[in-house]
ROMIRO-814314 format. One record per residue (C-alpha): x, y, z. Coordinates in Angstrom, 2 decimals. Layout:
N
<r east="X" north="Y" up="Z"/>
...
END
This chain:
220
<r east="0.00" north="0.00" up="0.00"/>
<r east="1.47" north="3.46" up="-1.08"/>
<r east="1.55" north="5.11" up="2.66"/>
<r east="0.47" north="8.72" up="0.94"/>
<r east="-2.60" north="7.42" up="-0.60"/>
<r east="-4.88" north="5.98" up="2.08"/>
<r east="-7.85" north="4.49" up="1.35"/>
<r east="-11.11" north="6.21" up="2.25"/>
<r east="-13.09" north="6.84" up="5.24"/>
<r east="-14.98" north="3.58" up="6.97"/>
<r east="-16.31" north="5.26" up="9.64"/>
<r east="-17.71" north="8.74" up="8.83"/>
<r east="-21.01" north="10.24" up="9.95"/>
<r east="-23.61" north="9.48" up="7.02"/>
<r east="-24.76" north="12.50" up="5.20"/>
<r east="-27.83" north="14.56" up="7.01"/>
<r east="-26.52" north="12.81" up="10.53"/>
<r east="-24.93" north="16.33" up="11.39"/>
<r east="-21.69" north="16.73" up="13.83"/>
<r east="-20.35" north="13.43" up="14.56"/>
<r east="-20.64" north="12.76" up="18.72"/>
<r east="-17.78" north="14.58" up="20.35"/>
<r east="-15.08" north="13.47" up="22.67"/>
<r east="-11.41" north="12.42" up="22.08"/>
<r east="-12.01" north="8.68" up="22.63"/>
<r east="-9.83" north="5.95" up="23.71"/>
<r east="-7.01" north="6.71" up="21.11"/>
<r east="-7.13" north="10.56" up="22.58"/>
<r east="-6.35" north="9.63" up="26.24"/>
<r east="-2.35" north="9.49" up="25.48"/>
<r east="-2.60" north="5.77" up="26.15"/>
<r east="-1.02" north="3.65" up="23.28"/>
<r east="-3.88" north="2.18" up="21.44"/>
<r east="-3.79" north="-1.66" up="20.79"/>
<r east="-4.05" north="-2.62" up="17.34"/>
<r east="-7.37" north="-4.48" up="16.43"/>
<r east="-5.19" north="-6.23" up="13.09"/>
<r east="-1.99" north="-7.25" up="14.45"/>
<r east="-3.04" north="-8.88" up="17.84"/>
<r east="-1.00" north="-7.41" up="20.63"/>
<r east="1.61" north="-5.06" up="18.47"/>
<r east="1.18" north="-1.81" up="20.21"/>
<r east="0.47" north="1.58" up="18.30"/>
<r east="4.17" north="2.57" up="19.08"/>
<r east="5.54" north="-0.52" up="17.62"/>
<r east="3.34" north="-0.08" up="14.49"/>
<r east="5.01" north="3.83" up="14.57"/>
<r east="8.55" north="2.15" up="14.67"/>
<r east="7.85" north="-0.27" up="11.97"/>
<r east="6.13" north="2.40" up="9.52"/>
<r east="9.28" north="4.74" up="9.88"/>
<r east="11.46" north="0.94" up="9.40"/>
<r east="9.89" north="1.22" up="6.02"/>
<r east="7.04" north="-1.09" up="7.02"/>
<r east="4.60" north="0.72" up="5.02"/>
<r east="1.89" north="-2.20" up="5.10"/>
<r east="1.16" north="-0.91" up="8.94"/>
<r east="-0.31" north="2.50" up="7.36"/>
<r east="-3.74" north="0.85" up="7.04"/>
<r east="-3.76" north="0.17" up="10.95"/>
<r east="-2.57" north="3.31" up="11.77"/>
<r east="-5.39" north="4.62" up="9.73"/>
<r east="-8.17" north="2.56" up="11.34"/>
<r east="-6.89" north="3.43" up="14.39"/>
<r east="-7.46" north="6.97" up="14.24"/>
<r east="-9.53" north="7.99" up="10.79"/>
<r east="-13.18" north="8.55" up="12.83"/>
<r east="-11.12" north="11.27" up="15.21"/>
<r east="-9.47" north="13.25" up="12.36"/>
<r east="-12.33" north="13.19" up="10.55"/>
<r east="-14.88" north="14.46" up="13.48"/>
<r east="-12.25" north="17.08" up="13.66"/>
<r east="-11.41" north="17.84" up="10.22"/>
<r east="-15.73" north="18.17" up="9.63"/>
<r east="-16.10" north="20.34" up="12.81"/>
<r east="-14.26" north="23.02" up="10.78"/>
<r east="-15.21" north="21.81" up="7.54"/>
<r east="-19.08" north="21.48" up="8.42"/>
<r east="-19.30" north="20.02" up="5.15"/>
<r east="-19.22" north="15.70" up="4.49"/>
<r east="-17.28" north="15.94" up="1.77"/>
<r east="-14.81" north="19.10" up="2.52"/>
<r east="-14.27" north="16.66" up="5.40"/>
<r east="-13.01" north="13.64" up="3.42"/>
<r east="-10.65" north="15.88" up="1.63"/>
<r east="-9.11" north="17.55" up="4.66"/>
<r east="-9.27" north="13.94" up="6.27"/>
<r east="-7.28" north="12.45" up="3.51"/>
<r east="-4.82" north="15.81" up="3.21"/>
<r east="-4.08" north="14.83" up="7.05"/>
<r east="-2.90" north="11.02" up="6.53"/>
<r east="-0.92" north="12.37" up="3.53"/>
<r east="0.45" north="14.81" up="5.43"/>
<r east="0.80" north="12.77" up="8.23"/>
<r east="2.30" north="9.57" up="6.90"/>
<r east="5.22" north="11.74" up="5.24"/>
<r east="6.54" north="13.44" up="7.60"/>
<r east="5.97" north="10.65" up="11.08"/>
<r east="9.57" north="10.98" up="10.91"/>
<r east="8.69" north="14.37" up="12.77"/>
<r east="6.74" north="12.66" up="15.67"/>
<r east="8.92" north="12.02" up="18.34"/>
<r east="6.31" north="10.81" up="20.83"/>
<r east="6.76" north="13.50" up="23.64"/>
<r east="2.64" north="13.48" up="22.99"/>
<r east="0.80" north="10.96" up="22.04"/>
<r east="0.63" north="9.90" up="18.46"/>
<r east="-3.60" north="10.86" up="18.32"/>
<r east="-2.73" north="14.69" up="19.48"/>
<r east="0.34" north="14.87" up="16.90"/>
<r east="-2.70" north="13.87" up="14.37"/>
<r east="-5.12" north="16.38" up="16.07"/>
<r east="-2.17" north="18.70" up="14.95"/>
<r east="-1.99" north="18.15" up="11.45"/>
<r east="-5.90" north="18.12" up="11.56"/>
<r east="-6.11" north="21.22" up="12.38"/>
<r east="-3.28" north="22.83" up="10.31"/>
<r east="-4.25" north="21.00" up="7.40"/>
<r east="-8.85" north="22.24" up="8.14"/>
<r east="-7.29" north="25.85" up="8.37"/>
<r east="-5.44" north="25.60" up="5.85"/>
<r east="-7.66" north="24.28" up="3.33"/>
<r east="-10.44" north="26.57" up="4.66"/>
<r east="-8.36" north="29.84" up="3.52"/>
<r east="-8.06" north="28.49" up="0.13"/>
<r east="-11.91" north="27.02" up="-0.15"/>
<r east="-13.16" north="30.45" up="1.25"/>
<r east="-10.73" north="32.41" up="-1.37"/>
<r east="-12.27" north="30.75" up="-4.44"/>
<r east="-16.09" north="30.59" up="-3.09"/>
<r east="-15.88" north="34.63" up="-2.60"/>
<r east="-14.79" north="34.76" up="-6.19"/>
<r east="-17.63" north="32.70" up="-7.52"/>
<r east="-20.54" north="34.20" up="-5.07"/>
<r east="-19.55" north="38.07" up="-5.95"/>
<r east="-21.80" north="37.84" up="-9.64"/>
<r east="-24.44" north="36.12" up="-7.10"/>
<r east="-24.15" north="38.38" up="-5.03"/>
<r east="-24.87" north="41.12" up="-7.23"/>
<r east="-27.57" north="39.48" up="-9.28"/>
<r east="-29.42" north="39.31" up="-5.76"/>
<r east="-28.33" north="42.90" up="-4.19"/>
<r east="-32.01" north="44.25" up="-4.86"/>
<r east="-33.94" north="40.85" up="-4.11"/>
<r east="-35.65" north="40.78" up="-0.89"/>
<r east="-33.90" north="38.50" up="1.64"/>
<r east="-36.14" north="36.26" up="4.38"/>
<r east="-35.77" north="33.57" up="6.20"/>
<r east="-38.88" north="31.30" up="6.42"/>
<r east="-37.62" north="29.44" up="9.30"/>
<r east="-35.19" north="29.61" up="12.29"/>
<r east="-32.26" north="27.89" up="11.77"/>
<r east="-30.41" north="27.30" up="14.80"/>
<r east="-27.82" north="24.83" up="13.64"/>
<r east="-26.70" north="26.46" up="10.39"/>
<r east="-26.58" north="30.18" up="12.83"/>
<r east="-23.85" north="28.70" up="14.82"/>
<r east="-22.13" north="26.90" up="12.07"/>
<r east="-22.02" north="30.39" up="10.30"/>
<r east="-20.86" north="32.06" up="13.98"/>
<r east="-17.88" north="29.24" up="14.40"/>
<r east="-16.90" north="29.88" up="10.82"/>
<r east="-16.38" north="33.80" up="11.40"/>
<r east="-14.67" north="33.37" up="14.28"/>
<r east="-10.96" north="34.92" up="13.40"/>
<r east="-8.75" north="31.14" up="13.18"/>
<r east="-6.94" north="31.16" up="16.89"/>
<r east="-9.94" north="31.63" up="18.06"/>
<r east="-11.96" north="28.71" up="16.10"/>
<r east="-9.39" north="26.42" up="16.32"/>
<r east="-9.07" north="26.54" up="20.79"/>
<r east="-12.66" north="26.43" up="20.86"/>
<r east="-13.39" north="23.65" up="18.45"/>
<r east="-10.65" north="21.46" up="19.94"/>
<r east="-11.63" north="22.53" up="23.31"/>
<r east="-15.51" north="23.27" up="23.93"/>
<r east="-16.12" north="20.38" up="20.85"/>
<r east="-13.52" north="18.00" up="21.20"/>
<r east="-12.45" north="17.51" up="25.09"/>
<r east="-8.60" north="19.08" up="24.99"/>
<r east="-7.14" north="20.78" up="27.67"/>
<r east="-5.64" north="24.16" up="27.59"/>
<r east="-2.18" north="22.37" up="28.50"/>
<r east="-2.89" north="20.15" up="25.49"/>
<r east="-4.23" north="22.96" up="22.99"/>
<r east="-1.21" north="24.97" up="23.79"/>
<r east="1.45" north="21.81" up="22.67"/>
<r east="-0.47" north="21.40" up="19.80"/>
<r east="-1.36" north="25.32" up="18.27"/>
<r east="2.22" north="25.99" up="19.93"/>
<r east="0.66" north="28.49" up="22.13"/>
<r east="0.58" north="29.47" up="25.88"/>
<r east="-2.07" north="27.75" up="28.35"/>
<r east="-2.66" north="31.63" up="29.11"/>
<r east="-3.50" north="32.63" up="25.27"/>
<r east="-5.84" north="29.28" up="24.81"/>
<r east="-8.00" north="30.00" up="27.99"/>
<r east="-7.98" north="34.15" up="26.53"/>
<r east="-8.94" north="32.88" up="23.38"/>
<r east="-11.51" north="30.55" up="24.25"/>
<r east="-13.02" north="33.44" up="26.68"/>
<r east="-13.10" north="35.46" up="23.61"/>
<r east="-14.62" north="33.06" up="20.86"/>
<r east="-17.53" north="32.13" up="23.57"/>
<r east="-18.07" north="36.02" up="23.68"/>
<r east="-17.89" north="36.14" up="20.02"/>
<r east="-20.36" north="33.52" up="19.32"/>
<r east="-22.77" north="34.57" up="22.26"/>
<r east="-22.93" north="38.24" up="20.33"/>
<r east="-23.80" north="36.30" up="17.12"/>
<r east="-26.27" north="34.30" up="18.29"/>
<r east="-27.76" north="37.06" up="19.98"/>
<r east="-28.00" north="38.94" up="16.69"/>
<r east="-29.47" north="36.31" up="15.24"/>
<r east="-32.03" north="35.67" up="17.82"/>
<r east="-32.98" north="40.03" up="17.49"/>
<r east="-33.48" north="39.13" up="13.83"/>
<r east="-35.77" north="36.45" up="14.61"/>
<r east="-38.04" north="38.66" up="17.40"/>
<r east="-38.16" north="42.17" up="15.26"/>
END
């Protein structure tokens, strides 16, 4: 198996399930995960053999972790299929450069890492070219009357999370969505515990004052 091509999502959320449940699961505890092909070979082992040139442990390493990356890959993406391709960017990504990972954390926050990196990333670029093909839209629609039939609770804080500056989305996506700690945040965005807890104060505050626009919209 080539180790930058891996194969697709098993596990995603089904399309029209929404967010995926949250939570950083077993492989997201720093405990080495136990690998469900090769018996008792450890995740660590299956590391070790992968940067050997054991490429044929990729697909474990994969299985192992493909559900979390792509909960957290989709929590920025909010899209299925944005998702997959930020999902698949990561194990790419990932599987090149594991000579990087030197296990001072544990191999599912390194991911978590490269997640993230790779969903903001990919989000600059994907927001770059949709405001280049919306602006003739945009236009065409500058005189049509605009309202909402419904309340829309779901897509109102998707929008919120989305204009939240990237610092700020990214502490409190893997924090209020995903479980991290500020001490784990910080490793990972190479941050201070300090700036993660300001930053998560501030996004909160952020989305509060969108939702509460939102909500005025709604009542007037």
């Amino acid at each position: 198996m080539n180790p930058t091509h891996p194969p697709a999502p098993h596990a995603t959320p089904r399309r029209g399930t929404g967010v995926h449940e949250s939570g950083k699961g077993e492989s997201g505890t720093g405990k080495p995960a136990r690998d469900r092909r090769l018996g008792s070979v450890t995740e660590a082992e299956l590391i070790q053999r992968f940067k050997n040139g054991d490429h044929r442990v990729a697909r474990s390493l994969y299985d192992m972790h493909v559900d979390r990356v792509f909960r957290i890959c989709y929590r920025f993406a909010g899209e299925y299929d944005l998702a997959q391709d930020f999902t698949q960017e990561t194990f790419v990504r990932a599987f090149t450069k594991i000579h990087t990972f030197r296990g001072e954390a544990a191999f599912g926050t390194w991911l978590s890492t490269v997640a993230t990196s790779v969903s903001l990333n990919g989000l600059r670029k994907v927001k770059r070219l949709r405001t280049r093909e919306t602006t003739l839209d945009d236009q065409l629609q500058a005189d049509a009357p605009r309202t909402r039939l419904e309340p829309d609770v779901r897509a109102d804080l998707h929008r919120a999370i989305d204009s939240l500056p990237d610092g700020y989305r990214a502490v409190f996506i893997l924090h209020d969505v995903e479980g991290y700690t500020h001490a784990e945040i910080g490793q990972m965005l190479g941050i201070q515990t300090g700036t993660s807890k300001s930053q998560l104060f501030r996004a909160r505050a952020r989305l509060r004052e969108q939702l509460a626009v939102h909500a005025g919209e709604w009542a007037s």
